[in-house]
C-alpha positions in Angstrom: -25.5 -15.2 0.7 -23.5 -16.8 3.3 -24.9 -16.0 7.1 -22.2 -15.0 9.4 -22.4 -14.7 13.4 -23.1 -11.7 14.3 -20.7 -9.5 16.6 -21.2 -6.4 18.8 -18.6 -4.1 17.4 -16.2 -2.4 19.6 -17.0 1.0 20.4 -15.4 3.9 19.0 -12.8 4.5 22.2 -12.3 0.9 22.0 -10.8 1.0 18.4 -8.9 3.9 19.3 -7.3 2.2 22.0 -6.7 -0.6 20.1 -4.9 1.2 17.2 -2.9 3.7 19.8 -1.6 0.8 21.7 -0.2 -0.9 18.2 1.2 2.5 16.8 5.2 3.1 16.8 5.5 6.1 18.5 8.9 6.6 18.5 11.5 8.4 15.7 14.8 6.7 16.3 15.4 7.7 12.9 15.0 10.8 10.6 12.2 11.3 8.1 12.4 13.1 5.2 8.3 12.9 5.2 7.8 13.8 8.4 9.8 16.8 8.4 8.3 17.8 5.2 5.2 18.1 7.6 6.7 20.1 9.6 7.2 22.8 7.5 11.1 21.8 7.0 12.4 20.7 3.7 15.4 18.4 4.5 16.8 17.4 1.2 19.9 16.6 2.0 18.1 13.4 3.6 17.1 12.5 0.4 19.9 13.7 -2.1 22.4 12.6 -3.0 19.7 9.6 -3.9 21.4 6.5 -2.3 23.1 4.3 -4.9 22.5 0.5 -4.7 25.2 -1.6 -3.6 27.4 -2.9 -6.6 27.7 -6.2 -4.6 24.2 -7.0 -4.3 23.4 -6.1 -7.5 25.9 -8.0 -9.4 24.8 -10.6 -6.8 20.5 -10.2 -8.1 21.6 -10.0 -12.0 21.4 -13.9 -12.6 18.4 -14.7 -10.8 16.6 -11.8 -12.8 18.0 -13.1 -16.0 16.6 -16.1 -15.0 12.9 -14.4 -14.0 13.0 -12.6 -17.1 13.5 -15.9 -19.3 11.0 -17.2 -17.3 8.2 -14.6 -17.6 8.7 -14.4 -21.6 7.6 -17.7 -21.7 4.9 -17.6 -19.4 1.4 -17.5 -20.6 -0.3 -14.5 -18.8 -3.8 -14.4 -20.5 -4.5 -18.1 -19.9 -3.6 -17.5 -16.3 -6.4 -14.9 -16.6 -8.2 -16.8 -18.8 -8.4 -20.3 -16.5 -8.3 -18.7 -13.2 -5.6 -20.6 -12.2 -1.3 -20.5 -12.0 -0.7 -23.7 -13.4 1.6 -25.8 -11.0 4.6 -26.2 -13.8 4.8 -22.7 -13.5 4.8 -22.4 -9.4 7.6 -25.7 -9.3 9.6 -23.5 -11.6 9.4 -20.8 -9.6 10.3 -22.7 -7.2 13.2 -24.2 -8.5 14.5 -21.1 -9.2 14.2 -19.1 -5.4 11.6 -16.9 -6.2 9.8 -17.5 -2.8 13.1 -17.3 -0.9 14.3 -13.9 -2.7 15.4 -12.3 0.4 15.8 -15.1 2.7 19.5 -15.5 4.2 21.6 -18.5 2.2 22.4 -19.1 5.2 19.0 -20.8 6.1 18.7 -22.0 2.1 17.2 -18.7 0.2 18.8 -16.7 -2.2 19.9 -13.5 -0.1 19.1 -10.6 -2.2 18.3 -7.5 -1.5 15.0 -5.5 -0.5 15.8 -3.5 -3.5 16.2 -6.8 -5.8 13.3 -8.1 -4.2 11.0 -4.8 -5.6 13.1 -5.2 -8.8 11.8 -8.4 -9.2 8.2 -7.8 -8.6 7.9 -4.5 -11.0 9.1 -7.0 -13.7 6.8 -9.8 -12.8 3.7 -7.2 -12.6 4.8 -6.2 -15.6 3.5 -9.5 -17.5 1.0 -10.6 -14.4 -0.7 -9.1 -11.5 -1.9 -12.7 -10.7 1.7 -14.0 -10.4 2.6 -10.7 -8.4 0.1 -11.7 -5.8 1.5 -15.3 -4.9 4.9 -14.1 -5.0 4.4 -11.0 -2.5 1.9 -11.9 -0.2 4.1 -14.7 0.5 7.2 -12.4 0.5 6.4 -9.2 1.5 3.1 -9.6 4.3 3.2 -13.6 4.8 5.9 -15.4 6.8 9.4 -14.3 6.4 9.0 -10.4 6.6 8.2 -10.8 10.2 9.5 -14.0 10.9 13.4 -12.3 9.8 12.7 -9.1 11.6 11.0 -10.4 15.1 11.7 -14.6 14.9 13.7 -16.2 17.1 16.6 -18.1 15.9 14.4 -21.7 17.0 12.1 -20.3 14.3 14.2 -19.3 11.5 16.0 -22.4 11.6 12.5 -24.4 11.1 10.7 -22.2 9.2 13.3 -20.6 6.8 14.3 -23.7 5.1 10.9 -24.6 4.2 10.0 -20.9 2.8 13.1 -21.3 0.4 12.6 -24.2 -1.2 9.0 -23.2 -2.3 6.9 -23.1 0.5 3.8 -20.4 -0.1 3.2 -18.2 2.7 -0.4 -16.5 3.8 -1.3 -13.1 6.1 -4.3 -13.8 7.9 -5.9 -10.6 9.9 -8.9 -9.7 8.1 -12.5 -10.4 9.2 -16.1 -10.3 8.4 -15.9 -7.6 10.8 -12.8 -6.9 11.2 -10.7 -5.1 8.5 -9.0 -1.6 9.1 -10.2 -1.5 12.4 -8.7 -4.7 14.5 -10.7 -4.0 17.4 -13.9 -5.9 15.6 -11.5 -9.6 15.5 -13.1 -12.2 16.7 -10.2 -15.2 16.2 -9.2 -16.1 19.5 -6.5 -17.9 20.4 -6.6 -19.9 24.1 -3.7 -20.9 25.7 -4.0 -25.0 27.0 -3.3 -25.8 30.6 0.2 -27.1 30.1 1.2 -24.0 28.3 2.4 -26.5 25.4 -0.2 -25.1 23.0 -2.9 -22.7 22.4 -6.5 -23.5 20.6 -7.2 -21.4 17.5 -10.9 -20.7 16.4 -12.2 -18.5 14.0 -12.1 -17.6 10.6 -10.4 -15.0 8.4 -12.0 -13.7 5.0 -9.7 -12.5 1.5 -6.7 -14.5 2.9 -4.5 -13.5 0.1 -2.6 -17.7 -0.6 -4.4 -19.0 2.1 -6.0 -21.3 -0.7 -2.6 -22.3 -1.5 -0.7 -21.9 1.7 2.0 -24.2 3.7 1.8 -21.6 6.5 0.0 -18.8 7.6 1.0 -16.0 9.9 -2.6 -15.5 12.3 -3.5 -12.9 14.1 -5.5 -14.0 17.0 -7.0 -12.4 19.9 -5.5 -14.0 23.0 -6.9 -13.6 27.1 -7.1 -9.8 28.4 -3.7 -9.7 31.0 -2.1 -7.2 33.3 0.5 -4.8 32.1 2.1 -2.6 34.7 -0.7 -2.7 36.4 -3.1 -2.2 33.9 -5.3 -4.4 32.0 -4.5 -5.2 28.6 -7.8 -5.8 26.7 -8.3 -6.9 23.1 -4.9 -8.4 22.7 -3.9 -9.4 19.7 -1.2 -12.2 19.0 0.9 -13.6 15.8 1.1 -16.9 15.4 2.7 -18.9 12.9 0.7 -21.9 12.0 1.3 -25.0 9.5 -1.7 -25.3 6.8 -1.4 -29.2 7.8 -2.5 -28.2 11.2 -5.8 -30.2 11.7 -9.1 -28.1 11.5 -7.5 -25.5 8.7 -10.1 -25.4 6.0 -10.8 -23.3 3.3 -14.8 -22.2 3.0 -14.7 -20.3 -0.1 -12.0 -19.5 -3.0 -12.9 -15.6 -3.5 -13.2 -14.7 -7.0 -12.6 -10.7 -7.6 -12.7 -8.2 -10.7 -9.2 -8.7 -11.5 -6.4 -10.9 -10.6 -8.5 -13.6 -11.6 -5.8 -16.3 -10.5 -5.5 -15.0 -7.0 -5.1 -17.7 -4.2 -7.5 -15.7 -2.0 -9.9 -17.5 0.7 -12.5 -17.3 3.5 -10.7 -19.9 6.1 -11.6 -21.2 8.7 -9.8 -22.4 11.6 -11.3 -24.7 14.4 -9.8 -26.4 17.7 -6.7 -25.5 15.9 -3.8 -26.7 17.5 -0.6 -24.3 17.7 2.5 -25.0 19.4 3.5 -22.1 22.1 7.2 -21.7 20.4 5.0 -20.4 17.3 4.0 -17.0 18.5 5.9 -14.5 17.1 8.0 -12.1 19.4 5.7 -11.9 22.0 2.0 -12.8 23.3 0.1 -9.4 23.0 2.3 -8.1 20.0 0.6 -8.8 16.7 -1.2 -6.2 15.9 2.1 -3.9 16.2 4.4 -6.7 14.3 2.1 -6.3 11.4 2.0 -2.8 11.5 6.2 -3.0 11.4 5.9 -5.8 8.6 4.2 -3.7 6.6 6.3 -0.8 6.8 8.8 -2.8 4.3 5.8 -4.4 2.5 4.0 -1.6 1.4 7.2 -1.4 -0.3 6.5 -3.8 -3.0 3.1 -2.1 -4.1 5.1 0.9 -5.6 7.0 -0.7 -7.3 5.0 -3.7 -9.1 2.6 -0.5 -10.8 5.4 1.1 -11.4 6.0 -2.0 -13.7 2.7 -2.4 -15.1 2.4 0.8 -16.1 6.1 0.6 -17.8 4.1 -2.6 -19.6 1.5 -0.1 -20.4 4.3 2.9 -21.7 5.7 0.3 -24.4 2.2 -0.5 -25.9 0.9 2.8 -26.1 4.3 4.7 -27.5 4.3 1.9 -30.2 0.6 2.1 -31.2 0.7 5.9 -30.8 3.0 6.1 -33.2 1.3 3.7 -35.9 -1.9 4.3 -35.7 -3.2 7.2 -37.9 -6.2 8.9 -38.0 -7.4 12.1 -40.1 -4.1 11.7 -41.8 -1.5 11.6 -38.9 -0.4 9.4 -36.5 -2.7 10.0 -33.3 0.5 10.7 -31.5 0.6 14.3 -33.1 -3.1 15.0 -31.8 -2.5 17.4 -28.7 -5.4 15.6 -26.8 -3.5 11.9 -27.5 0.1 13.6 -27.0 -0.7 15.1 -23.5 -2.2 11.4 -22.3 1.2 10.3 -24.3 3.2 12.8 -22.0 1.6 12.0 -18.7 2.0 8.4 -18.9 5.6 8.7 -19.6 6.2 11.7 -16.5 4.3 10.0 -14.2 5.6 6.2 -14.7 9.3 7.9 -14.2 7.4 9.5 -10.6 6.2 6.2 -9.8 9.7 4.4 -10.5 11.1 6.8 -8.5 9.0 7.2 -5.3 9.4 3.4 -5.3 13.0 3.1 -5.7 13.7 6.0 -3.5 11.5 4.4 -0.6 13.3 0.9 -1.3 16.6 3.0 -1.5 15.9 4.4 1.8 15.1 1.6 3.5 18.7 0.1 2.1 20.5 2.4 3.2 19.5 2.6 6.8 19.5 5.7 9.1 16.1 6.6 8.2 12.4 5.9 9.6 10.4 5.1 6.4 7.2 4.2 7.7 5.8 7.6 6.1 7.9 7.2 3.3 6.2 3.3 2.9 2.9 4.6 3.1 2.7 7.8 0.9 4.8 5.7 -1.8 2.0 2.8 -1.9 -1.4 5.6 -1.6 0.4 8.0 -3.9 1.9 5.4 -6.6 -1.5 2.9 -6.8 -3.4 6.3 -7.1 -1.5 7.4 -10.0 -0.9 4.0 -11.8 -4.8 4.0 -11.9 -5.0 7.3 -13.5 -2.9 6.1 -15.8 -3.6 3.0 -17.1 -7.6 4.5 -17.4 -4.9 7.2 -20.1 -3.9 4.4 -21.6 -6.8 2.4 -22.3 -8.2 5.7 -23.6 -5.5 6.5 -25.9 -6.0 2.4 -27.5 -10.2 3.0 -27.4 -12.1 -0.1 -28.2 -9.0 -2.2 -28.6 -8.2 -1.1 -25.0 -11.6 -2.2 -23.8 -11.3 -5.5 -25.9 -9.9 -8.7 -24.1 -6.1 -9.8 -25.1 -7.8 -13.5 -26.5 -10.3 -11.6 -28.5 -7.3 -8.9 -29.9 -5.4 -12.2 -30.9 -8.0 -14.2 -32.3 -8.7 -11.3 -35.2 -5.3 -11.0 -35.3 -4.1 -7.9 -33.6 -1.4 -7.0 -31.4 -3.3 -8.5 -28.5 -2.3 -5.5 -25.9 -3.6 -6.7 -22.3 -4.9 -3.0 -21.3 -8.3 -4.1 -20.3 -6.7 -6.6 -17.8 -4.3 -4.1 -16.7 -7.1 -2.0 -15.5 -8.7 -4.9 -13.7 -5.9 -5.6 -12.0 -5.0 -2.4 -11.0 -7.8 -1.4 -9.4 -7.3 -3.5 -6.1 -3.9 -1.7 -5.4 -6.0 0.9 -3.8 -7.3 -0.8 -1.6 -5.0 -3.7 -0.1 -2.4 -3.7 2.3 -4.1 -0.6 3.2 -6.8 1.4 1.3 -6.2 4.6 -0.3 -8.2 6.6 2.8 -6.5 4.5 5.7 -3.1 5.1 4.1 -4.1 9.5 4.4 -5.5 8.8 7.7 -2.2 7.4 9.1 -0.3 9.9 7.4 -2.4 12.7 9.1 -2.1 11.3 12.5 1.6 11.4 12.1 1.3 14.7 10.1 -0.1 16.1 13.4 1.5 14.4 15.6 4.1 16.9 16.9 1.3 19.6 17.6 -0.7 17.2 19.5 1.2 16.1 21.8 2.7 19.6 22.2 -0.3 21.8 21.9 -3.5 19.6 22.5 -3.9 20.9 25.9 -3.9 24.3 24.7 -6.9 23.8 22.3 -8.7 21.3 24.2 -12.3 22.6 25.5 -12.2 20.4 28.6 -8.5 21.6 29.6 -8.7 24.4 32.7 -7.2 27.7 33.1 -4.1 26.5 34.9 -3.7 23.4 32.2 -3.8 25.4 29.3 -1.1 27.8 30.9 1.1 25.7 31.9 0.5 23.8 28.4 1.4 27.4 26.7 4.6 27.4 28.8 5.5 24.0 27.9 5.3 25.2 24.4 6.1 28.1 23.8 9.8 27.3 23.5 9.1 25.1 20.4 6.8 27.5 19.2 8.5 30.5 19.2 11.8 29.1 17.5 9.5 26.7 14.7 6.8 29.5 13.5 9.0 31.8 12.6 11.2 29.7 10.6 8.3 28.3 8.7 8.2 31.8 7.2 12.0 32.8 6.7 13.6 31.4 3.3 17.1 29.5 3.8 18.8 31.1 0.8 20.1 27.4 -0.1 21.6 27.7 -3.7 20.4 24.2 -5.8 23.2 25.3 -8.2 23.3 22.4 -11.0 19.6 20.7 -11.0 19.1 23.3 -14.5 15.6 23.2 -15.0 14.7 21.4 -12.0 16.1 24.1 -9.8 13.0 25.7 -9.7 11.0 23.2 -8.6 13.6 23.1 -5.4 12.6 26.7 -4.6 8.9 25.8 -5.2 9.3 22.7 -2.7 11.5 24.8 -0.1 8.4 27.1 0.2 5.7 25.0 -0.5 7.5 23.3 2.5 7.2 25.8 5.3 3.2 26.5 3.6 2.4 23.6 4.3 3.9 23.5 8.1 2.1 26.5 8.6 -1.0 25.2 7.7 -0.9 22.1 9.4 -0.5 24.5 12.5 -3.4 26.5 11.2 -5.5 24.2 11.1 -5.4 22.7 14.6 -5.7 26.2 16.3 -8.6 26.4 13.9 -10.8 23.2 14.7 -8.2 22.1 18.3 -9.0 18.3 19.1 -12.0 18.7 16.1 -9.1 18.6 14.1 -8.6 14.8 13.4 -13.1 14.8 12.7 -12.1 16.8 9.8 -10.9 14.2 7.9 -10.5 16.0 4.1 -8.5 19.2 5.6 -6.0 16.8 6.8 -6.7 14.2 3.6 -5.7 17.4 1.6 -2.8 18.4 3.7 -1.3 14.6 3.3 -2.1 15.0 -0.6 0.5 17.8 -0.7 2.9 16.4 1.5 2.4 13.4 -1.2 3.0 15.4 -4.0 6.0 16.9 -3.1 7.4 14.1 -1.8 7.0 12.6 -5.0 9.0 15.7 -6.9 11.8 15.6 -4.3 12.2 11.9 -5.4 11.9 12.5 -9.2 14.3 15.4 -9.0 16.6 13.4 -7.3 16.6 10.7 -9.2 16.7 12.8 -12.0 19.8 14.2 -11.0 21.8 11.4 -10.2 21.0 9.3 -13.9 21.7 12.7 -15.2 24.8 12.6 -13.6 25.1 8.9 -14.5 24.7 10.5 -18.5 21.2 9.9 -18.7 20.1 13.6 -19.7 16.6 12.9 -20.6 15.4 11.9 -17.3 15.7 15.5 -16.0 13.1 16.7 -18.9 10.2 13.5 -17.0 11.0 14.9 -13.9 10.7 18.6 -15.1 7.2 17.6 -16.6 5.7 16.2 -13.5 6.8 18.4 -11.5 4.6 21.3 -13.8 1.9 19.2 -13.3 2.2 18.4 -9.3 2.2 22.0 -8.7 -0.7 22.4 -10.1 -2.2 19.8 -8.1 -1.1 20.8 -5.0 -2.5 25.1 -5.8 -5.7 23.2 -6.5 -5.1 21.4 -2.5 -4.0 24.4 -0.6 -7.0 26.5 -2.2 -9.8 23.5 -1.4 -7.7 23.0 1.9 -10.6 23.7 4.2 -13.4 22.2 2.0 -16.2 25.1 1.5 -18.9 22.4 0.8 -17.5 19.4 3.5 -20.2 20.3 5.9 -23.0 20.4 3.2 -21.8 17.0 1.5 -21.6 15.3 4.8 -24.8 16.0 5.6 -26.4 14.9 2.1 -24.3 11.6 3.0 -25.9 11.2 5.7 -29.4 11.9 4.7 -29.0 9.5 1.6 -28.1 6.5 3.9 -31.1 7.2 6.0 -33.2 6.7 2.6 -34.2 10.5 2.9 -33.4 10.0 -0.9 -34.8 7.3 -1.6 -37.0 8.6 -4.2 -33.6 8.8 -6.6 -33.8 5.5 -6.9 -37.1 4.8 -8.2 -37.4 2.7 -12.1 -34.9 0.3 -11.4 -34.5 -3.3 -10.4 -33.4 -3.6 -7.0 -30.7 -6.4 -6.6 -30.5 -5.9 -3.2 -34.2 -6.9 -2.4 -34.1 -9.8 -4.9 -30.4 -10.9 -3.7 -30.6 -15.2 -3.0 -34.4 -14.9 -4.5 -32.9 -15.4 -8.0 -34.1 -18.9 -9.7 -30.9 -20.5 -10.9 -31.3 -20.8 -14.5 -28.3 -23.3 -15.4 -30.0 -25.3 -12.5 -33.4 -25.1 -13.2 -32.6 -25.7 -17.4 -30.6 -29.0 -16.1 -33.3 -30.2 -13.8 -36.1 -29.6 -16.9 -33.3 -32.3 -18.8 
């Protein structure tokens, strides 16, 4: 195993501190999610469901012709056979403008739209998650996203052009040490005595392209400084930096589970030179930038497994249908047919959650940071569900490799990759239990900073007085309304109209408890991380049926009927869901399972674990065997 240096992690108030000081904390824009938390269910926000401009999607049609042509041709199961994206494939892409999708044409790129871009990667996921990966880590997290949103004109005008004509593009932020929690980073950045540079050391681990990279965006920490009079520690910088840059190495290609061709490395970066006129937007920014960045690139994620399991939908219907057993196609089965219904209700919630998000983001007027995040936990959450469905519903030929399908000549359906590759979404670009965790601490925002002094044990007599009279204008207007129906008429969703009542009051429940809560456990509030997991999970789930009801409604109106009878179906089935949340809302057993947790990593049940081989203990003790058998020749 390799050693790494080891590193006194920052203390809890230190990665607080850290995290507070990169969080947007402003609402220049509405959001539909974060008034859902509220307790206030503003459809109108979110219905009519924006339509996508005619211009810019007459303007994507050729170049997703030409993807599509492209992606029947290319060879998906000896990318995951090899390990490797053979470069014919990457120069076509090139050739094409797949890396410059959204870059201006101004600066040489294609000049789509965010919601072409998406468009694109559900179809490329669609045939390979391997091919996904190089294509949006270099669009959606590497180089352009924040080079077009906080670059300055010097910078597009160098960097742009390169981007467009192929040029692969790397995020590096994560660490040894340092993952979710960017107080731990180590990289440093030091600025030269001229000012003309600054010196880069350190090293970044599952650099997603950095093994194929031109340029990386870094995330360094730079000196400790004085801002308005108070000291800035634990900075943390952007830089972008050319992968010709001497003392750019790559320690280690990671190999994973699934996307077996993924460009991912440990790098390393020492007495790397990196001109001043390369930060991005400003010294003491990064961690913020990325933060924004991925706001619009959690987009992507959505979208690409709402693609897969599309891929996933086609194979099963089709085998369902052929396949019989006890004298009938397995499709009539109930047990198959339900799996059968799911994967086609919830692939139509996926699609639409992403679109919607996408749509949003299009459209303008509207914060969608929530939006972002609840699309990528809720979507990657579900498209795992259901692609574990599907490989169930095609039993040993699921589990059976796409080569091996061929080679006894069968359809050779790639479900047992499909699973691989999916599982990562969960945890990338934001795991599944960071993604709730920021979502809660928005969820609870409002009440914090409004009613925290109230609740807080420390906070004297006089504080939480004048606290109560701060707030008790809010209060007094907001509670009550989370109990008092709006009468609004949803005249026209048919059977969908319902499920707008059911949302409407599910709404204001959820406000309400929200509210409950933090009277309940005050500043103890944001310990109790599965109340507020299970407070985001219903603000997911009915976030998800606004979007599939209002998508359904505008194909329907469009003269695609059918779509209202998906949406109906998963909207049965998130209800259910979210009964289940509300009643486990304040976890009868958290206290009890926390506590086993913690005795079990203490080895206080170690016992359990008795009759087995430890790998741990024997972990770098293991005799080679190729080695040893070659040394014996």
């Amino acid at each position: 195993m390799a050693d790494h240096p080891s590193t006194a992690h920052a203390s809890e108030q230190e990665a607080r501190d850290v995290a507070e000081d990169a969080r947007e904390t402003e609402w220049e824009h509405p959001s539909f999610v974060k008034e859902l938390f509220l307790g206030r269910f503003r459809f109108d926000l979110v219905h009519p469901h924006p339509v996508e401009d005619a211009a810019a999607e007459a303007a994507a049609k050729p170049f997703l012709a030409t993807l599509k042509a492209f992606l029947e041709r290319y060879d998906a199961d000896l990318v995951d056979r090899t390990g490797d994206i053979p470069e014919a494939y990457v120069q076509e892409l090139r050739e094409m403008g797949a890396f410059g999708i959204k870059i201006p044409k101004e600066y040489g790129g294609l000049g789509l739209s965010q919601m072409a871009y998406v468009k694109a990667m559900e179809m490329v996921t669609s045939k390979c998650g391997s091919l996904c990966a190089l294509l949006s880590a270099s669009q959606s997290i590497g180089v352009p996203q924040p080079l077009k949103l906080f670059g300055t004109e010097a910078q597009k005008q160098r960097f742009f052009p390169q981007i467009a004509k192929g040029g692969i593009t790397a995020f590096a932020l994560t660490e040894v040490n340092a993952g979710s929690d960017p107080a731990n980073m180590t990289t440093s950045a030091t600025p030269s005595e001229d000012g003309t540079h600054w010196v880069l050391n350190g090293e970044k681990l599952w650099c997603t392209n950095g093994t194929r990279a031109d340029l990386f965006v870094v995330m360094a920490r730079t000196p400790d400084r004085m801002v308005n009079g108070k000291l800035r520690k634990k900075q943390i910088t952007a830089f972008i930096v050319d992968a010709k840059t001497p003392g750019i190495s790559v320690k280690h290609r990671c190999r994973f589970m699934g996307l077996k061709a993924i460009e991912n490395g440990w790098m390393s970066f020492k007495d790397v030179k990196v001109p001043a006129e390369n930060i991005l937007w400003g010294e003491g920014k990064g961690l913020k930038l990325a933060l924004i960045t991925l706001n619009t690139g959690r987009l992507t994620i959505p979208a690409s497994v709402a693609g897969a399991s599309k891929a996933l939908l086609r194979g099963i219907r089709a085998w369902a249908a052929e396949r019989v057993q006890w004298g009938q196609p397995i499709a009539r089965h109930e047990a198959i047919a339900q799996k059968i219904a799911r994967l086609a209700a919830n692939t139509f919630a996926m699609e639409s959650v992403a679109l919607l998000s996408t749509a949003l983001y299009e459209r303008g007027g509207t914060d969608i940071r929530l939006e972002a995040a609840i699309a990528k936990m809720f979507n990657t959450e579900l498209a795992w569900r259901s692609v574990d469905d599907a490989l169930q519903i095609r039993g040993g030929r699921g589990y059976e490799t796409a080569d091996s399908l061929r080679a006894r000549g069968e359809t050779p359906l790639p479900i047992e990759r499909a699973m691989r590759d999916s599982r990562i979404n969960l945890i990338f670009e934001g795991s599944s239990e960071i993604m709730r965790l920021f979502i809660a601490r928005e969820a609870v925002d409002q009440h914090f900073s409004i009613a925290f002094p109230i609740v807080a044990p420390t906070s004297s007599l006089a504080t939480r007085v004048s606290a109560a009279l701060k707030a008790a204008p809010f209060y007094l207007s907001w509670y009550p309304g989370t109990w008092v129906s709006s009468m609004r008429s949803y005249d026209g969703f048919g059977a969908l109209e319902t499920h707008l009542h059911y949302l409407e009051r599910t709404t204001r429940r959820l406000g309400r408890s929200i509210f409950h809560a933090m009277v309940r456990f005050g500043p103890g509030l944001e310990r109790r991380q599965m109340v507020l997991f299970r407070a985001v999970d219903i603000g997911a789930e009915c976030y998800a049926m606004s979007a599939t009801i209002a998508r359904a409604k505008m194909l329907a109106a469009q003269g695609n009927t059918e779509a209202m009878e998906l949406a109906d179906v998963f909207c049965r089935e998130a209800r259910d869901r979210i009964a289940a949340s509300f009643k486990a809302l304040y976890g009868t057993h958290d206290a009890a399972l926390y506590r086993l947790a913690q005795r079990v990593v203490k080895g206080e049940h170690a016992w359990l674990e008795q009759g087995i081989v430890d790998q741990l203990a024997l972990a770098g003790r293991v005799e080679p065997v190729r080695e040893r058998a070659l040394a014996s020749v």
